[in-house]
VMD Tcl script that draws the C-alpha trace (Angstrom):
set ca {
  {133.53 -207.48 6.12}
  {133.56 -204.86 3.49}
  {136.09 -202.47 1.92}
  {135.99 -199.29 0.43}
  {137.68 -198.22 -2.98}
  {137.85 -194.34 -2.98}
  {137.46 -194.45 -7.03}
  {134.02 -194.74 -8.23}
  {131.75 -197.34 -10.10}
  {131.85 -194.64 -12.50}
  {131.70 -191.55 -13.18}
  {130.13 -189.34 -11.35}
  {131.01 -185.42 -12.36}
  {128.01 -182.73 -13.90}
  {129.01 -180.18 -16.60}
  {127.86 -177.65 -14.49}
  {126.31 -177.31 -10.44}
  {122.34 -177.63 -10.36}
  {120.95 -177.28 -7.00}
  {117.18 -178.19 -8.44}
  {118.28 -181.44 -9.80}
  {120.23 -182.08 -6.99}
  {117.39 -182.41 -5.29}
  {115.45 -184.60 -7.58}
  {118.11 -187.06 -7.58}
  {117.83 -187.30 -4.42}
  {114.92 -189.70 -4.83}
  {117.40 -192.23 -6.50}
  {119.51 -191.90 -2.97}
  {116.47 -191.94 -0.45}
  {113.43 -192.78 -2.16}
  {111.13 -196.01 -1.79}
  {113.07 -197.71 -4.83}
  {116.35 -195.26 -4.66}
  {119.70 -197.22 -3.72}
  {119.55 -197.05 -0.67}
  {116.54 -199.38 -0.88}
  {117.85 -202.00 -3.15}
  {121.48 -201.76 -0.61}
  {119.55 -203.06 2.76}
  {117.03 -205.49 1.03}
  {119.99 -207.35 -0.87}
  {122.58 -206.93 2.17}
  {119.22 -208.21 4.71}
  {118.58 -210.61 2.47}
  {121.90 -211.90 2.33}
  {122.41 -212.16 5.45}
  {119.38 -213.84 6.18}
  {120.03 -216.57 3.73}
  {120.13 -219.76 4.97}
  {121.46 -221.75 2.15}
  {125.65 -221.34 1.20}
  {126.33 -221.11 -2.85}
  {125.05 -220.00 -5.74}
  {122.36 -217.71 -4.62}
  {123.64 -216.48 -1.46}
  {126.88 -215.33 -3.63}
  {124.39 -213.80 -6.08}
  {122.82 -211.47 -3.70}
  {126.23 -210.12 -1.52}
  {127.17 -209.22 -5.11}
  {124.81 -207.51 -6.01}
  {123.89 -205.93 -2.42}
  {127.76 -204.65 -2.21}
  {127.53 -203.25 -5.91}
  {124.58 -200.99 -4.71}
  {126.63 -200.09 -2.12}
  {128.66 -198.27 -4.68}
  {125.57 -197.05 -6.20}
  {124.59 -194.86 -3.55}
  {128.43 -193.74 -2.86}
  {128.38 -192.11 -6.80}
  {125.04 -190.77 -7.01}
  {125.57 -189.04 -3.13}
  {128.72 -187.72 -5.16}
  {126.40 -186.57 -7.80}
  {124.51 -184.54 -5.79}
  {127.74 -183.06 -3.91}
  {129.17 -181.77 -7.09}
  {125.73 -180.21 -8.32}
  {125.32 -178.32 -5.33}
  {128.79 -176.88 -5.96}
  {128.56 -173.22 -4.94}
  {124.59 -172.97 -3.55}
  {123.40 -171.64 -2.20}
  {126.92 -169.07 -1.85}
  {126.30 -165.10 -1.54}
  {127.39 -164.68 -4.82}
  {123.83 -167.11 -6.07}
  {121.52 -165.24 -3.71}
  {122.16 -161.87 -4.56}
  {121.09 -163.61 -8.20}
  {118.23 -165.17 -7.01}
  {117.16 -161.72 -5.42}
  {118.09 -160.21 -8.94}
  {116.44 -162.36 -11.45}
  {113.13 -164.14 -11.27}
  {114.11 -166.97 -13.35}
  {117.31 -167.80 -11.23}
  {115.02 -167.09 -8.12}
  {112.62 -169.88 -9.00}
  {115.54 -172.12 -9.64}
  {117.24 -171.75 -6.43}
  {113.92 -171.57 -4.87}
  {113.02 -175.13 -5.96}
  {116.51 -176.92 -4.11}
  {116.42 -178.61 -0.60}
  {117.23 -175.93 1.71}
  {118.24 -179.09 4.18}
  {121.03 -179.75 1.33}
  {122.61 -177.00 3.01}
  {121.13 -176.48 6.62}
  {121.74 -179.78 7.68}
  {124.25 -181.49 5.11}
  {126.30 -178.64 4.60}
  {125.87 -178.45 0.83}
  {125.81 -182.16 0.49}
  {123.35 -185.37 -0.04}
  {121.11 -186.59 2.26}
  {119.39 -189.96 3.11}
  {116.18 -188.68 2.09}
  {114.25 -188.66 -0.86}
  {113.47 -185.60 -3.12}
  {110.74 -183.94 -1.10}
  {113.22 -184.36 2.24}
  {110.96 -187.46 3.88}
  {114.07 -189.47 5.72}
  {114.77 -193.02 4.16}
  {112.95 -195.75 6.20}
  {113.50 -199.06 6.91}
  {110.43 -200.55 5.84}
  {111.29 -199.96 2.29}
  {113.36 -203.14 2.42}
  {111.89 -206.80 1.77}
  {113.90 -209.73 3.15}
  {111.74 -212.15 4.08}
  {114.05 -215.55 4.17}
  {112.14 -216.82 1.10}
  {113.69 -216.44 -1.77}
  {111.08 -216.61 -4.27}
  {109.11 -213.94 -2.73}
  {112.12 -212.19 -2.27}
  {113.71 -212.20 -5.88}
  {109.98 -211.35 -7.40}
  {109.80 -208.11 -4.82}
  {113.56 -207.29 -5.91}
  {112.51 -208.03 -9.71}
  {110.02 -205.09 -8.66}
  {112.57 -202.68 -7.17}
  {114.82 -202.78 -10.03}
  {111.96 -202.17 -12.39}
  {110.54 -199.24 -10.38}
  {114.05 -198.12 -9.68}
  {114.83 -198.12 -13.91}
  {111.44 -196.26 -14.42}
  {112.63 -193.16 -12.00}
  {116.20 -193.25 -13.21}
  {114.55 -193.09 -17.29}
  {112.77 -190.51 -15.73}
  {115.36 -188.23 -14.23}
  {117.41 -188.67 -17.14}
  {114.44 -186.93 -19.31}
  {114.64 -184.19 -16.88}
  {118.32 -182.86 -17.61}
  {120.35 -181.84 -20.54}
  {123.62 -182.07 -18.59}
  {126.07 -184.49 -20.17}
  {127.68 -185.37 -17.33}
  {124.74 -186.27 -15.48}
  {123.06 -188.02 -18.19}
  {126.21 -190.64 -18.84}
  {125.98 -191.36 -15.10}
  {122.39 -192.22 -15.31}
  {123.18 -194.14 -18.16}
  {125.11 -196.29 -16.43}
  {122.42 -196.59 -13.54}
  {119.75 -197.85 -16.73}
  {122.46 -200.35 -17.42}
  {122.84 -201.79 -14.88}
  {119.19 -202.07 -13.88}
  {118.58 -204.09 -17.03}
  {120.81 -206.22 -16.02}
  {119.89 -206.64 -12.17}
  {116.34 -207.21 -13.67}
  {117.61 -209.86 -15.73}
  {119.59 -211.58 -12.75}
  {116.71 -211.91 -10.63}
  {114.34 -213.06 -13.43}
  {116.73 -215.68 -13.97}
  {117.85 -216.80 -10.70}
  {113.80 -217.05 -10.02}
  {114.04 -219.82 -13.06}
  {116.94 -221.63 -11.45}
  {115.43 -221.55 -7.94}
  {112.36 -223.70 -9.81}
  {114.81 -225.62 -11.88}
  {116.36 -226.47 -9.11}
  {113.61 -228.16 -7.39}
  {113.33 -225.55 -4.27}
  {109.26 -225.09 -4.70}
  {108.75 -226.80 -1.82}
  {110.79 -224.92 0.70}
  {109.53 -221.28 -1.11}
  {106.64 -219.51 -1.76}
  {104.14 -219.72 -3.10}
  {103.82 -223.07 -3.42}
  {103.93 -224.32 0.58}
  {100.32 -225.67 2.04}
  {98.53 -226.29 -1.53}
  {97.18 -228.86 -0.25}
  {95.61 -226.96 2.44}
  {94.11 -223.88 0.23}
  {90.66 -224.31 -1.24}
  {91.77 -224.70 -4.64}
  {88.00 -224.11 -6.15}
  {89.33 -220.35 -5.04}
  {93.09 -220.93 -7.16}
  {91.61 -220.78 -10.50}
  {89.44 -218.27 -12.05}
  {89.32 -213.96 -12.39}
  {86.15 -212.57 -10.52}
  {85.02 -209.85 -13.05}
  {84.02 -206.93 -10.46}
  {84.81 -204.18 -12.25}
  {83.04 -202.53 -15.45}
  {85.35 -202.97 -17.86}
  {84.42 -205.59 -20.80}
  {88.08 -206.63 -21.97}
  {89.70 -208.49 -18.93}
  {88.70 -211.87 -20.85}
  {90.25 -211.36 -23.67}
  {93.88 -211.87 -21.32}
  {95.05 -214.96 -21.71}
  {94.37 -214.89 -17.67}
  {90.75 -216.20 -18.45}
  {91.54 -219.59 -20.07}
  {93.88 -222.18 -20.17}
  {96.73 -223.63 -17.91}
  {98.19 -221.45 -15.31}
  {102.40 -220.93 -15.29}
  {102.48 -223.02 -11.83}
  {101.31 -226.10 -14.39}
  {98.80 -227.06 -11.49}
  {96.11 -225.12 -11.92}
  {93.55 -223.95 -15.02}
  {92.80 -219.96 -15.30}
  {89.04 -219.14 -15.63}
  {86.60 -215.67 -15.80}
  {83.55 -215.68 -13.66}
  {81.45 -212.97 -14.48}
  {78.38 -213.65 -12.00}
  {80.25 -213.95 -8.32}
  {78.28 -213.66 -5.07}
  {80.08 -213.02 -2.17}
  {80.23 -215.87 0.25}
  {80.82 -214.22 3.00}
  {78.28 -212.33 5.79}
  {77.42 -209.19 6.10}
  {80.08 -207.18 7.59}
  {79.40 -205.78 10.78}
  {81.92 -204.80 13.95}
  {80.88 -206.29 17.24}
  {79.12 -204.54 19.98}
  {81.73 -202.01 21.27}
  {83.76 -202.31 24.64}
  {81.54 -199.49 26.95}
  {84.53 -198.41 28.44}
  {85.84 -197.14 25.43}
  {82.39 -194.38 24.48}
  {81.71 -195.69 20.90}
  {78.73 -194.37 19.79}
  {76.27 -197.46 19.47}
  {72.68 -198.24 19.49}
  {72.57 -201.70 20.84}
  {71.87 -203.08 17.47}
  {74.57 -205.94 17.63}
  {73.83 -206.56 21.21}
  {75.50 -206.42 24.18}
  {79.42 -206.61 24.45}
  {81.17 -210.32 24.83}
  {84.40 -209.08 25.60}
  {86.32 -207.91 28.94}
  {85.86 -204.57 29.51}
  {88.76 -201.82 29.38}
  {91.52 -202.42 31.95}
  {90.58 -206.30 32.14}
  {92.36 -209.29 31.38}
  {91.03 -212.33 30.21}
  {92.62 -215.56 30.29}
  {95.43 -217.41 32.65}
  {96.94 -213.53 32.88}
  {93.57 -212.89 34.08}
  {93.34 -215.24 36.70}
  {96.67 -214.64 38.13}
  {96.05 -211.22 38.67}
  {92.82 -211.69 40.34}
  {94.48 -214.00 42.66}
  {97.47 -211.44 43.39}
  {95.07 -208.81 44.02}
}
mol new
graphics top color blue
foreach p $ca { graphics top sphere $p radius 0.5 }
foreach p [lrange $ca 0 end-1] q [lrange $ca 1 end] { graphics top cylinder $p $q radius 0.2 }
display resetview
């Protein structure tokens, strides 16, 4: 269950309406890393959790705090759009070049569709999707991807801030950077406690060690032309899982085959010369197997 506050997080009011940076924040609303991003992968992951306490707590926090998030920055771009594009701005537009360029450069969907508002979209208009979000049900591998969201969230929000003068704007986004150091922080730590707390074995990526070929866990192949990589400290030493040494092979061979496609299905007019022989598989409209067999028998 949730509820809804109608005050803000914070502040959320521009000096002045900007329909061009209204659409450039909309990437923190609708982009790959905006807040509408980090909301569903924290709520999803939440929700997915299968362990009561500490960490489940953690995440609903911080998944219903970027909740908020996207509430004040959606609020954001209302108030900048303030007044565009009104009669009044387009007979300015048509008047001055430098006014027409602005006003050229906002979302015209800002005001087709949304009515002068936000949308859930990022700042070239491409709809949020789904398959921004991570929630896998493993913790580790989730708290390292959100590490990543914050991180790439912080960078666009430093950004944007670079890319505006207004006050009001800027103390909002300064408020965002906040708390995006400290979301990065939270992860980085509760990544620390999950391995204090002696989860390794139920999260990634330590499951079916056993079963890897460790000789391949170890050491850097050097396939590109730069002459530095071994100076990291990546090239020697212990690795930070404590169960493995870090090496820097400069002479790999692949150990592999050559790769080649099978022969083609003939049904499906792939241009081939009969150089991999002749097909093994079923041909188009077939069915191999126990599906197979039941069909010939029905028919």
């Amino acid at each position: 269950m949730f509820r809804h506050d109608s005050r803000l997080q914070f502040a959320a009011k521009p000096d002045k309406p900007d329909p061009l940076y209204a659409r450039k924040l909309q990437e923190l609303i609708g982009g790959a890393y905006g807040e509408m991003t980090v909301t569903m992968q924290y709520l999803f992951q939440g929700w997915n959790c299968r362990m009561p306490g500490k960490y489940k707590d953690l995440i609903m926090d911080v998944a219903t705090e970027e909740i908020g998030h996207v509430e004040m920055i959606a609020t954001m771009v209302a108030r900048l759009l303030e007044g565009a594009p009104a009669t009044a701005t387009s007979k300015a537009a048509a008047a001055d070049p430098v006014v027409g360029s602005v006003i050229g450069g906002m979302d015209v969907q800002q005001a087709i569709v949304a009515g002068g508002g936000p949308l859930p979209s990022d700042s070239n208009g491409y709809p949020w999707n789904g398959r921004y979000i991570v929630a896998s049900g493993n913790l580790l591998a989730d708290f390292r991807a959100n590490v990543s969201a914050e991180a790439h969230g912080r960078v666009q929000t430093a950004r944007l801030y670079q890319m505006t003068d207004d006050a009001g704007v800027r103390d909002m986004l300064k408020f965002n950077l906040a708390r995006d150091t400290l979301h990065q922080n939270l992860w980085i730590q509760a990544i620390a406690e999950l391995q204090a707390d002696g989860l390794e074995g139920t999260v990634a990526p330590n499951a079916l060690l056993d079963e890897e070929h460790a000789e391949h866990a170890t050491s850097v192949w050097h396939l590109s032309d730069g002459e530095h990589g071994q100076e990291g400290g990546w090239a020697s030493g212990p690795q930070p899982d404590g169960r493995h040494e870090f090496g820097y092979l400069t002479d790999t061979e692949p150990l592999g085959d050559v790769a080649s496609a099978p022969p083609p299905d003939p049904a499906l007019y792939a241009t081939y010369d009969g150089s991999q022989g002749e097909p093994r598989g079923p041909a188009l409209g077939t069915e191999a197997g126990l599906a197979g067999k039941l069909k010939d028998k029905l028919t």
